[in-house]
Structure formats: structure tokens, C-alpha cells
C-alpha positions as CSV (number, residue, x, y, z in Angstrom):
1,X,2.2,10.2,9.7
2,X,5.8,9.4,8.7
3,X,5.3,7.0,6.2
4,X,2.1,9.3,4.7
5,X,3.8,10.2,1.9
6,X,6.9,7.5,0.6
7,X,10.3,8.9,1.6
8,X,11.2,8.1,-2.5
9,X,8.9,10.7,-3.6
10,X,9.8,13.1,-0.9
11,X,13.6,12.8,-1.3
12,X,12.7,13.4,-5.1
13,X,10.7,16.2,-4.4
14,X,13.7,17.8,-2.2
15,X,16.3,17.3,-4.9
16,X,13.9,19.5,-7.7
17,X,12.9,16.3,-9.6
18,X,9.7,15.3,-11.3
19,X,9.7,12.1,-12.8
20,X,11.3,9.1,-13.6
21,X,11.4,5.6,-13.2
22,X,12.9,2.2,-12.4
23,X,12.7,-1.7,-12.2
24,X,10.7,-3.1,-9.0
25,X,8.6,-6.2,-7.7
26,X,5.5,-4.8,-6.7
27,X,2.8,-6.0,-4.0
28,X,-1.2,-5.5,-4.2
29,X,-2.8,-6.0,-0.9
30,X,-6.6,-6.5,-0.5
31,X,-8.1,-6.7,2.9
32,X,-11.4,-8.8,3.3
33,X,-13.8,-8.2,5.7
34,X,-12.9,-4.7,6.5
35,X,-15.5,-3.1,4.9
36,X,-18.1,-5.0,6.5
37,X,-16.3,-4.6,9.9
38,X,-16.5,-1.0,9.2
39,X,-20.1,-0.5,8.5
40,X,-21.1,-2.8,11.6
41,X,-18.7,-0.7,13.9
42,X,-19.9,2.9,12.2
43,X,-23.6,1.9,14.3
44,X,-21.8,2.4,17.5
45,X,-20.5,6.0,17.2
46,X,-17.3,7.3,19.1
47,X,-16.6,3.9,20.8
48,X,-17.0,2.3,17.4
49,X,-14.4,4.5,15.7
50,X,-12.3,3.9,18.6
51,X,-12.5,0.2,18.5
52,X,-11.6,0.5,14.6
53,X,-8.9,2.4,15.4
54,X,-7.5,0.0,17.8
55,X,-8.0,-2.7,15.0
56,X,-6.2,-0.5,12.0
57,X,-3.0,-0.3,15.0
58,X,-3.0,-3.7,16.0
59,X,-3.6,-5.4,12.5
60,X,-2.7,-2.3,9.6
61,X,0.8,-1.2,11.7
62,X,2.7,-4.7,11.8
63,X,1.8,-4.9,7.9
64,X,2.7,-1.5,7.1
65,X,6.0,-2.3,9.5
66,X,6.5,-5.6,7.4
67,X,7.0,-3.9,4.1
68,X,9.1,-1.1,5.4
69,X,11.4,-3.4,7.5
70,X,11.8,-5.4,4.2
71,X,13.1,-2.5,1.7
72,X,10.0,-1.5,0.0
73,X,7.4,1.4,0.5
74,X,3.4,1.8,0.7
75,X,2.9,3.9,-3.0
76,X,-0.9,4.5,-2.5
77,X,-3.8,3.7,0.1
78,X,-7.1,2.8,-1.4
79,X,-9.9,2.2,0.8
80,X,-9.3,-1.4,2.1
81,X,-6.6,-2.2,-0.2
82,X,-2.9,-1.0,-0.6
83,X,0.1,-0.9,-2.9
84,X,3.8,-1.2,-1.7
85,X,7.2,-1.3,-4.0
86,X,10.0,-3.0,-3.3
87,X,13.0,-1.5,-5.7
88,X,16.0,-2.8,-4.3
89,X,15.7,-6.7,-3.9
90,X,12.7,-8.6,-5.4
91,X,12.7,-11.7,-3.1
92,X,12.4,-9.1,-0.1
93,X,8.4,-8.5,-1.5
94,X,7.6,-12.3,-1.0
95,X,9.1,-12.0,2.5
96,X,7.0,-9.3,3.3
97,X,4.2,-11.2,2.0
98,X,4.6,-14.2,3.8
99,X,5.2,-11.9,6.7
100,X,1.5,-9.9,5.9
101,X,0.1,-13.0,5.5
102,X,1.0,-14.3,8.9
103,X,-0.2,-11.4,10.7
104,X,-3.8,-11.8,9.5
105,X,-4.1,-15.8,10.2
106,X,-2.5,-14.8,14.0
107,X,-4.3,-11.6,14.5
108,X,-6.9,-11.4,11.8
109,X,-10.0,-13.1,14.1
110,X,-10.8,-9.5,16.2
111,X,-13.1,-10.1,18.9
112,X,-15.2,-6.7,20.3
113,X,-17.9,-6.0,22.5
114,X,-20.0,-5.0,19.4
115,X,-19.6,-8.7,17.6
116,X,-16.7,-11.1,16.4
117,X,-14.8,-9.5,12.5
118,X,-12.8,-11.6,10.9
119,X,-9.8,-10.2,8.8
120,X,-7.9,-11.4,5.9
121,X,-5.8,-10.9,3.1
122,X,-4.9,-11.6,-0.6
123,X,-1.8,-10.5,-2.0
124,X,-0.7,-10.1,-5.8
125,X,2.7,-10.0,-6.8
126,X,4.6,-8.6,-9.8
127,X,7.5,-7.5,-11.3
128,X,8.8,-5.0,-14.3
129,X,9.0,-1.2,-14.9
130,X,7.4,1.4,-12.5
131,X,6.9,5.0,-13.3
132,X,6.6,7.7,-11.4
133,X,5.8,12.1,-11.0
134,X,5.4,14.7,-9.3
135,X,2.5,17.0,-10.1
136,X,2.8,20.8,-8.6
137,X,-0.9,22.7,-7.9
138,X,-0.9,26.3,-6.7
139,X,-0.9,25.3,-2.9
140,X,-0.4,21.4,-2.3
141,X,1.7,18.9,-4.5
142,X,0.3,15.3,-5.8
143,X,2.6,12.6,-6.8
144,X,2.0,9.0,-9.0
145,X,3.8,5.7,-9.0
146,X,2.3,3.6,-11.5
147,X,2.8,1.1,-14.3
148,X,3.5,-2.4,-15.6
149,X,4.4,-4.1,-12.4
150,X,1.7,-1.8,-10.7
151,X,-1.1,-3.2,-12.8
152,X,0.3,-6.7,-13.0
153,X,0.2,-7.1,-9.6
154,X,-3.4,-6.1,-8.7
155,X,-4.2,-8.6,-11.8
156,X,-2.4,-11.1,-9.8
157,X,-4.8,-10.6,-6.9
158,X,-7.9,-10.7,-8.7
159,X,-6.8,-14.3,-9.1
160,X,-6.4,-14.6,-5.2
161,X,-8.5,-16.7,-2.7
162,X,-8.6,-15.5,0.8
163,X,-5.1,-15.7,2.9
164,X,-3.7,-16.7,-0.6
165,X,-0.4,-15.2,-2.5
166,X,-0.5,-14.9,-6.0
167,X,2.3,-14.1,-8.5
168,X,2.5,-13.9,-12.1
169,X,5.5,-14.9,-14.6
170,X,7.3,-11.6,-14.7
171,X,7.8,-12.0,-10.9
172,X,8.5,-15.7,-11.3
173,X,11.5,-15.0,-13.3
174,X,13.5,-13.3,-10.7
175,X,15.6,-15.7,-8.4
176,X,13.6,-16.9,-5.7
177,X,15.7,-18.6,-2.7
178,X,13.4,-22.2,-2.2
179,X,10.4,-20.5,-2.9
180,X,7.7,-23.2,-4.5
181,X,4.6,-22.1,-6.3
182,X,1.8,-23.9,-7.6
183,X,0.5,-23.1,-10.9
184,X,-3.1,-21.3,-10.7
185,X,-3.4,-20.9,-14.9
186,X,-1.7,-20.3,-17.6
187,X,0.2,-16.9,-16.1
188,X,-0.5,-16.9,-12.4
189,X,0.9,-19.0,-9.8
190,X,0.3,-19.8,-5.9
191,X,2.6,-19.6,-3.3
192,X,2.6,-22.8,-1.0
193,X,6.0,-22.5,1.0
194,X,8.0,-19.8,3.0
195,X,11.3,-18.6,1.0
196,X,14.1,-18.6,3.3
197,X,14.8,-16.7,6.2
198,X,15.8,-12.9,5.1
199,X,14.7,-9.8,6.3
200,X,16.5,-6.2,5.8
201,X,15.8,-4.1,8.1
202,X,16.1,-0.3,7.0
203,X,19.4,0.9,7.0
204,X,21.1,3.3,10.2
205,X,20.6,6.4,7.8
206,X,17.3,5.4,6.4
207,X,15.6,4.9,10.0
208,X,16.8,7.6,11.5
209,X,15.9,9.0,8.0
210,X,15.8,12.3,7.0
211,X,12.7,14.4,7.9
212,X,11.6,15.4,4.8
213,X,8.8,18.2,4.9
214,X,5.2,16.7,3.8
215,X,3.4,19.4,4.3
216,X,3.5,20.3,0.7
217,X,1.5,17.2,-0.1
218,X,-1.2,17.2,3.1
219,X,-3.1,19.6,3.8
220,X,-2.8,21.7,6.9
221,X,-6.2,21.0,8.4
222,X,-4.8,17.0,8.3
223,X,-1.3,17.9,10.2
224,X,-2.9,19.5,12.5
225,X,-5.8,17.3,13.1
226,X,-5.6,15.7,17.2
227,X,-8.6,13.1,16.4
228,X,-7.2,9.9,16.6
229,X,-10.4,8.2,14.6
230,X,-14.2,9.5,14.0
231,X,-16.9,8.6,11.7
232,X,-17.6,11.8,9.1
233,X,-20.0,11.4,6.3
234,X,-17.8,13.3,3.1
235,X,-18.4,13.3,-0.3
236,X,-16.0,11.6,-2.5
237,X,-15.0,12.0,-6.3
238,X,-13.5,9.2,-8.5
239,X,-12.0,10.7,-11.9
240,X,-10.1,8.9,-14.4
241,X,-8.9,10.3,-17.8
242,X,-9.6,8.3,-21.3
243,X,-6.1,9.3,-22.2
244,X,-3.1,11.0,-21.2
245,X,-2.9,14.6,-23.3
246,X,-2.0,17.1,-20.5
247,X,-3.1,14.6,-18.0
248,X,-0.4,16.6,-15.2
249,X,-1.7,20.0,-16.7
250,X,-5.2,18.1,-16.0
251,X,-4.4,17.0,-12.6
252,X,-2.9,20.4,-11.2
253,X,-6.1,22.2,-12.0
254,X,-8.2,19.3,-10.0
255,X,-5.8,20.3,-7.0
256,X,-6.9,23.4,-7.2
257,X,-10.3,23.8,-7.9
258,X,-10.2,21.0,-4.4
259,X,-8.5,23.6,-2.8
């Protein structure tokens, strides 16, 4: 639950501020054959979800670990797929990469009483400007981090194979300590060897971190919630605006009417 919410947007959130932004490398992470695993395990009920959940701790926690240990921070959760920012040191993201990507060939293969899944990942990598806000409804807060290097890098991953890292130009001009890429076309490039050695682990103050309240992003029902993993059938909503006219003003009422 700790890392539910970033720590950026909460210590933003703390100190009365509402937008801003700042220079980052940004990572797109898309998990194949979770989906499918999902679907196959969801026919099995309670000990179904509870092998998933095993799965999402053995495979999802080490990757989740491997961004934070290396400076940067999951922005938003989608499904099978994720987004992390790295702001403080752009050869830190193809670390973590590298690190992600090692996970999945070691761990990926999951065998289970209900049939063999096996797990993989592509990763995108960019670089440039990143934008983010805070967006205040009557009873719970909502919060964007978006732009260039946002949307680069999922482009960069739509040029992925499986177990593959892509990056694109703007990340390539950043110094990269013996990092060699490959070229895939004319603004995309493959990863083939390990950078050097370099991790940063968080620092003292930022793991023993400051326990910022999230409760005025999650809902109660979720803080409180003892399941560990279940299957619920729920209706979801996808909405996306043409434009941007009152698109906060647009956003707080949907928080609201959820509520």
C-alpha cells in the first residue's frame, strides 16, 4: 500500500501545491501473458485468485522494488501495464530495466497446479518534460503525471518484441555509461548490453520516508479492505476528453458523481 500513491505527489499534496513539472527519463512497462494467465486462473475461484496473488508478489514486487531502489517511482497502474519516472538520474531507468528484465527471464516461467503461464516483458524508454496535478473532488483527491516523455515512452514499446528494451533518441541523448543499442528504425533503438554496474538505493530519509496520509486519494472501503486477492465482476468506465477546456473542473465533477 505504501507505494499506492507516489511519495512525489503526496509530498506535493502536503506542502498545498497543485501542479508543476520537470525533466525525467521515463519507463513504459507491458506485461505479456498476464491477461491470459488471468482469465485461465479466474475458472478456479478462491484458490485461483490466491495463486495470482502469489504470482503478482513473487514476479510484480521485485519489479516494483527495482524501480524504487533505483530513484524513480510507479506514476500510474494500468491493467497489465505500468508507468515509472525516474527524475533524478536518467541512466538509473535503463538499470532498472535491465533489472525488470532479468526478473521475468529468471522468474517469468510460473508453474501451478492449474497449468504452466509464462510471463514477460517489454519496456519503452524516453526522456524530456513531464507534467504533473493535483485535482481536488468534494471527498477524495485525483492526481496526473503526464507528458512528452510519458507518451514517448509507451511509443517506444509499441516498437518492443517480447523481453526486448526499446528507447527512442530523446533518451539516447543523455550520457549512457557503456550502454550499446542497436538501431530498430529511424527513431527507436534496441538495447543489447547491460550499462555498468549502478544502483541507488533510496536514501536513509527517503526509506524511512515520511508517512504521508493517502487516504485522501483511496477510498476508505480500499484501506480498510483485509482480502488479500478475489475475483469480482465490476463495471468499468474509460473517459477521455477531445480537449483540455476545464478538463480539472471536468475531472472533479467525475470524482464526484463516482462517489
Amino acid at each position: 500500500m505504501k507505494n499506492l500513491i507516489p511519495k512525489f505527489i503526496l509530498k506535493k499534496h502536503t506542502e498545498g501545491l497543485t501542479s508543476g513539472d520537470f525533466t525525467a527519463a521515463a519507463m513504459f512497462i507491458d506485461i505479456s501473458g498476464f491477461t491470459a494467465m488471468t482469465q485461465s486462473l479466474m475458472k478456479n475461484g478462491k484458490e485461483g485468485a490466491e495463486i495470482l496473488t502469489s504470482v503478482i508478489n513473487d514476479v510484480f514486487t521485485p519489479s516494483i522494488d527495482a524501480i524504487y531502489n533505483f530513484g524513480g517511482f510507479i506514476s500510474t497502474f494500468a491493467g497489465d501495464a505500468f508507468t515509472a519516472v525516474f527524475p533524478q538520474n536518467h541512466e538509473l531507468a535503463l538499470n532498472s530495466a535491465v533489472a525488470i528484465n532479468k526478473i521475468f527471464q529468471e522468474i517469468g516461467t510460473r508453474k501451478t497446479k492449474f497449468g504452466n503461464y509464462d510471463l514477460s516483458v517489454k519496456v519503452g524508454l524516453s526522456a524530456g518534460n513531464v507534467n504533473w496535478g493535483i485535482i481536488a473532488g468534494e471527498h477524495l483527491c485525483s492526481y496526473y503525471i503526464r507528458g512528452e516523455a510519458v507518451d514517448a515512452a509507451s511509443k517506444s514499446e509499441h516498437h518492443c518484441q517480447t523481453g526486448e528494451i526499446i528507447a527512442d533518441a530523446a533518451f539516447l541523448k543523455l550520457e549512457l555509461a557503456d550502454a550499446k543499442f542497436t538501431k530498430r528504425d529511424e527513431s527507436h533503438y534496441k538495447f543489447v548490453s547491460s550499462p555498468a554496474e549502478r544502483s541507488k538505493k533510496q536514501t536513509e530519509a527517503e526509506e524511512a520516508g515520511t508517512d504521508f496520509d493517502i487516504a485522501p486519494f483511496v477510498p476508505q472501503d480500499i484501506l480498510k479492505l483485509k482480502i488479500q486477492g478475489e475475483f469480482r465482476d465490476v463495471i468499468s468506465c474509460f473517459i477521455s476528453f477531445r480537449d483540455e477546456v476545464n478538463l480539472e473542473e471536468n475531472i472533479s465533477h467525475i470524482l464526484n458523481l463516482t462517489h
